[in-house]
N, C-alpha and C positions, 0 to 999 in steps of 0.2 A: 494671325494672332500676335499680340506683343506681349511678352513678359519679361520681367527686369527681376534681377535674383539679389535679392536683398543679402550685402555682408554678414558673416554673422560674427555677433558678440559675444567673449566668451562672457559668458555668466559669473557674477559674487558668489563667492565658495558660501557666504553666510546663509546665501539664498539657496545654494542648491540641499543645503543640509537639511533646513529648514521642510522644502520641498521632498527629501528622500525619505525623514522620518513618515513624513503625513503615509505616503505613498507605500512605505515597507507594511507597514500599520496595515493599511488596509488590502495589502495585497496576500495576505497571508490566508485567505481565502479565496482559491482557487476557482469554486464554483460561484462562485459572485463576481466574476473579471467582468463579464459584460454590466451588472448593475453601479460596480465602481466607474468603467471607462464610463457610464452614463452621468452620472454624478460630478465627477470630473471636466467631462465635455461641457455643464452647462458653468462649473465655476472660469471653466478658457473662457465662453463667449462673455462672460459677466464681464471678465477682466479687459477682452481687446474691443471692447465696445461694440460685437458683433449681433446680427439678428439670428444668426443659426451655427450649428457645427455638425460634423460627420467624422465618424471615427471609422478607417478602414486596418485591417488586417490584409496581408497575403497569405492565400491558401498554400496547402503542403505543397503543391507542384507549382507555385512562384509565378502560375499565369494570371490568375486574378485579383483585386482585392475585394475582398466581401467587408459590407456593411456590418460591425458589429453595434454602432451606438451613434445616436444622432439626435439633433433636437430641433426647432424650430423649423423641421422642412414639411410642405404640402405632402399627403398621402400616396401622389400619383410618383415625387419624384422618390420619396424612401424605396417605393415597388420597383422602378428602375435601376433607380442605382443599388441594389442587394448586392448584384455581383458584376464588376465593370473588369474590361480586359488594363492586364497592366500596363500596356503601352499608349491607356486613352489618355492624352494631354498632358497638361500641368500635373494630374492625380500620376499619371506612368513617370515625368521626369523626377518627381518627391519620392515614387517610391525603386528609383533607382540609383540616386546620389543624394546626398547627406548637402540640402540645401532647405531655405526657405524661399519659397516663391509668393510673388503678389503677382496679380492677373485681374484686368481690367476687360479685357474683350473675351465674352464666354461663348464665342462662337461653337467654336471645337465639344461645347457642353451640351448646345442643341439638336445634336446630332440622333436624338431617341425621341424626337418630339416632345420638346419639354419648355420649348418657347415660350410659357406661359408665366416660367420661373426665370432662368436663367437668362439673361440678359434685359429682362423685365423687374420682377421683384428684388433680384438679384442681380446687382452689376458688380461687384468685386470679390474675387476669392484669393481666398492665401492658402497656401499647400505647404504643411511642415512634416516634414522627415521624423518616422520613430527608430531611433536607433541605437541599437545596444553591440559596442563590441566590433564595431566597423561594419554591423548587418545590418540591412534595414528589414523591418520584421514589420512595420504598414506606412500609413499616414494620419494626419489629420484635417478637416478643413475648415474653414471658418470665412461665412457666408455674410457679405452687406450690401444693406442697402442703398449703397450712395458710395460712389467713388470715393476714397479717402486712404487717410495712410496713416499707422501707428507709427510713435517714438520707439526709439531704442530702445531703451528700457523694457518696455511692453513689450518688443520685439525677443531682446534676451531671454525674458522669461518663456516667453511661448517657442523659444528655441530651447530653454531646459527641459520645459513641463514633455518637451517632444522625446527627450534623451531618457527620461524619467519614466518616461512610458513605455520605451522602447524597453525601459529595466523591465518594468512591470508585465508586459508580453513574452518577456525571456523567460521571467520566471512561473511563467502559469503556463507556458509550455515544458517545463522541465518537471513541473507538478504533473500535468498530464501523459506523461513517460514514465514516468514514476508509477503512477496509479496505473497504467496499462501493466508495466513491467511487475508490478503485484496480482493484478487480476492472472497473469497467465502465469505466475509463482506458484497460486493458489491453486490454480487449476493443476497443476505437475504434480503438487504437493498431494491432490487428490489423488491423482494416475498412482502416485507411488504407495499411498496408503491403500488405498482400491486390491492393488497388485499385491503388496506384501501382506495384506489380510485375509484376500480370499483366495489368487489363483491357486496357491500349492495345494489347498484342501480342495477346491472343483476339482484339479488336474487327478489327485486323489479316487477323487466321486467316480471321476470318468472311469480312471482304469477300472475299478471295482465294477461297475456297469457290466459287461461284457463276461467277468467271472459268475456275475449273480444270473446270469443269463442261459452260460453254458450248465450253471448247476441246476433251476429248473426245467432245461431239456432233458438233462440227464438222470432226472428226479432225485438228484441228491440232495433231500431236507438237511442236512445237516452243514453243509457249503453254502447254501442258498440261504439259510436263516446268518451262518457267520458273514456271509457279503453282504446281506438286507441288514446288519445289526451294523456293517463298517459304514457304511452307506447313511444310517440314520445318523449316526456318532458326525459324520461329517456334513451332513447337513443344520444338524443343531449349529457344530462348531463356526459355519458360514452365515450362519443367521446372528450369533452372538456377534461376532467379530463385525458383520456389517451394522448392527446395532451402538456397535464400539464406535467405527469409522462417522458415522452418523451423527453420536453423540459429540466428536471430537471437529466435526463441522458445525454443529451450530454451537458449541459453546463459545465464547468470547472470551479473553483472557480477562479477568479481573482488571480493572481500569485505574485501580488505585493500586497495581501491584501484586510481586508475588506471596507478600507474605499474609495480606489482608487476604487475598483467595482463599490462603490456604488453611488461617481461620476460620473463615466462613464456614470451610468442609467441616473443622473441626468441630464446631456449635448442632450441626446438625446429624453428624457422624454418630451419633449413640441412636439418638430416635429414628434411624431409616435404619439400623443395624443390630441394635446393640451393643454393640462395642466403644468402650472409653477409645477416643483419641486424643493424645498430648502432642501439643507443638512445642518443641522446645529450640531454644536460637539464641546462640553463644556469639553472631555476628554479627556487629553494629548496621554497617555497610554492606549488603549482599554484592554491590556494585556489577548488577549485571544489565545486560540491555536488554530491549524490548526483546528479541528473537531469543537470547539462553532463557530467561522469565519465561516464555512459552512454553518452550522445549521442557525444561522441567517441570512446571507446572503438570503437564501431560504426563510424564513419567511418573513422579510421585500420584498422580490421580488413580493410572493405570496399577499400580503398587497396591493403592489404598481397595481398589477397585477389587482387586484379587484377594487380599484378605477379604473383604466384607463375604464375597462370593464362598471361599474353598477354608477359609485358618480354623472355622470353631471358635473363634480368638475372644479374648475376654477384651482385652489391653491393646491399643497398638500405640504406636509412636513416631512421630517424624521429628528427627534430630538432625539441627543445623550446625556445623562447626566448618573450623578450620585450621588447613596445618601449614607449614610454611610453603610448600607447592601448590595444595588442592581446598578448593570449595569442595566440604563434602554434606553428602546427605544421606542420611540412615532414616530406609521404614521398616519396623521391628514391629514384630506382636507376636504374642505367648500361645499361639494356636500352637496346631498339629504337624504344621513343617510342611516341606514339600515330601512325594511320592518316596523318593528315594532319599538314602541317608549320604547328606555330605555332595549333594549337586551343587555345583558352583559354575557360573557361566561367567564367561570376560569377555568384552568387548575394548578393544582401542580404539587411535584413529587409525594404527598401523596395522592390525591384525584384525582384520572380521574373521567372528564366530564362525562354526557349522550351525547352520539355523536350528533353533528349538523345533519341539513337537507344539506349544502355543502361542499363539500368531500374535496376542496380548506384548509375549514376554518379547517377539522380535521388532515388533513396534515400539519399547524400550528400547532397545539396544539400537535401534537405527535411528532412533533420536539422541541418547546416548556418544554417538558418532557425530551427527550434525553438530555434536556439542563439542568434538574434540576429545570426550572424556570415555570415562572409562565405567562398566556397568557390573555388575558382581550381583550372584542372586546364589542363596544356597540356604540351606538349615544355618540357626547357632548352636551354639555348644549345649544348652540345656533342650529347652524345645521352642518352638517359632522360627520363625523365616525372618531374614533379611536381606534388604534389597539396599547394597550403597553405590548411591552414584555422586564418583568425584570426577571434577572438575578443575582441569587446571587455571592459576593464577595468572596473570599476567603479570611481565615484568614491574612494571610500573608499577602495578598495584601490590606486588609482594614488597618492596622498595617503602611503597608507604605503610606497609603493615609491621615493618620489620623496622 
């Protein structure tokens, strides 16, 4: 085989700009990489005056490249070439050093029985390096009819559009780690909700098991109905709370936001309850991110969630302020308070609680923490409950408020 490894040009900064917008634009969707490289693939062969092209990728173990996009080639050779080893030919030396190659003799191509194309329909191919970063991460090829040879120019470009793409593979594989690294987020995220809502009350169930057992051997009706009465207490409580966890996986955090969510609740908070709810919000900029908007959204839900259920409440309220350290938030309502007079539970990020008696109130407070912040629940001073949870400022952002 003879191949001659064409100079390369650096490319017009005017061109590559040019080139990087198109490509940022459409690369911003992740799951479309393959329909864009196809789109792309057919604007190269437009531009080098070619009759086909083939877009390869190297797999996670860097021994082969796989076909992701191609155009103009027969059926028999797409089936072939899906996945070729990386050391085959012109295609293994492009995807091991940051070159362009042109290739006249396609012997070394015949080698899968494919004589029909390659050195037949097909007598020249050019092999371009994708590369981002000093990595190559595939190739591309571009197939013709007739011996022949592009200018510089032409050349230059099909040597950016290669660097260009190499961007574009970097980044939909960092897209793709992303999304893996959130699916198995997700799933923890469960483990831990799972764990903090139901084991402590099974583990409960369990021990009780064994007393209600010993007390109907021992015909003691009056142990045996007190463990069968703990026993149902805790199977309600495990049925609610997994109803909790349930609800808190399929809901979706409001897309436009935490404050339009939290409206939403509000408009339909009387007719699922009866109960007036008021939003009130002293804070221009809540300026939080997508993960603190979740986390409290959830909290205050779970707040809202507990009055509807236990307050008797006529009135409730979620009150949004701020003081020169903390984002806070107040859920009040004019119900019957909690069990006891003057409970108050605190959570920091430096001090965890001794865990409540409900599994509700520690799912607050362990979001609460995720949050950094700090979680307070007790009676007020006349009658009703409230629930605030603050949240510290960041420097920056108290700087600008100040």
């Amino acid at each position: 085989m003879t191949a001659t490894t064409i100079p390369i040009i650096q490319p017009a900064a005017a061109d590559s700009a040019s080139f990087a917008n198109l490509l940022t634009t459409d690369a911003s969707k992740p799951e479309d990489l393959e329909i864009l490289l196809e789109r792309f693939l057919s604007a190269i062969i437009a531009l080098a005056g070619a009759q086909a092209g083939a877009m390869r990728v190297l797999t996670d173990d860097d021994k082969f490249l796989r076909l992701v996009a191609h155009q103009g080639l027969p059926p028999d050779v797409v089936q072939n070439e899906r996945l070729v080893d990386r050391q085959c030919g012109v295609c293994g030396r492009a995807s091991s050093a940051d070159v362009l190659i042109w290739v006249d003799d396609l012997t070394a191509c015949d080698k899968q029985g494919l004589k029909l194309y390659f050195g037949s329909r097909c007598k020249s191919m050019l092999a371009i390096s994708l590369l981002h970063n000093q990595q190559i991460l595939g190739i591309y090829n571009l197939f013709f009819e007739s011996s022949c040879r592009i200018d510089a120019s032409v050349q230059t470009l099909l040597r950016l559009l290669g660097q260009l793409l190499g961007l574009t593979l970097h980044n939909a594989r960092i897209e793709r780690e992303r999304l893996r690294l959130t699916v198995m987020k997700e799933r923890q995220d469960m483990v831990n909700e799972v764990h903090d809502a139901l084991a402590q009350t099974l583990a409960y169930a369990r021990m009780r098991l064994p007393l209600l057992n010993d007390a109907i051997v021992a015909h003691d009706e009056t142990q045996a109905l007190k463990y069968f009465s703990n026993l149902k207490t805790a199977v309600t409580e495990v049925h609610d709370n997994l109803r909790e966890v349930m609800t808190y996986f399929r809901t979706r955090m409001d897309p436009l936001g935490l404050m339009h969510a939290l409206t939403t609740i509000a408009d339909s908070f009387y007719l699922r309850n009866a109960i007036t709810l008021e939003i009130r919000n002293t804070v221009p900029n809540l300026n939080l991110n997508d993960h603190q908007e979740v986390q409290v959204f959830y909290i205050i839900q779970e707040a809202l969630a507990n009055i509807a259920k236990h307050s008797m409440a006529r009135h409730a309220q979620v009150r949004i302020s701020q003081t020169s350290e903390y984002l806070e938030f107040l859920i009040e309502d004019d119900g019957l308070g909690m069990d006891e007079p003057n409970v108050s539970t605190i959570i920091t990020s430096a001090r965890p609680l001794v865990p409540s008696t409900h599994f509700g109130m520690d799912i607050m407070q362990s979001r609460a923490k995720r949050l950094g912040g700090r979680l307070e629940v007790g009676n007020m001073d006349g009658i009703g409950t409230r629930v605030r949870l603050s949240i510290p400022i960041e420097t920056e952002r108290r700087s600008k408020a100040s």
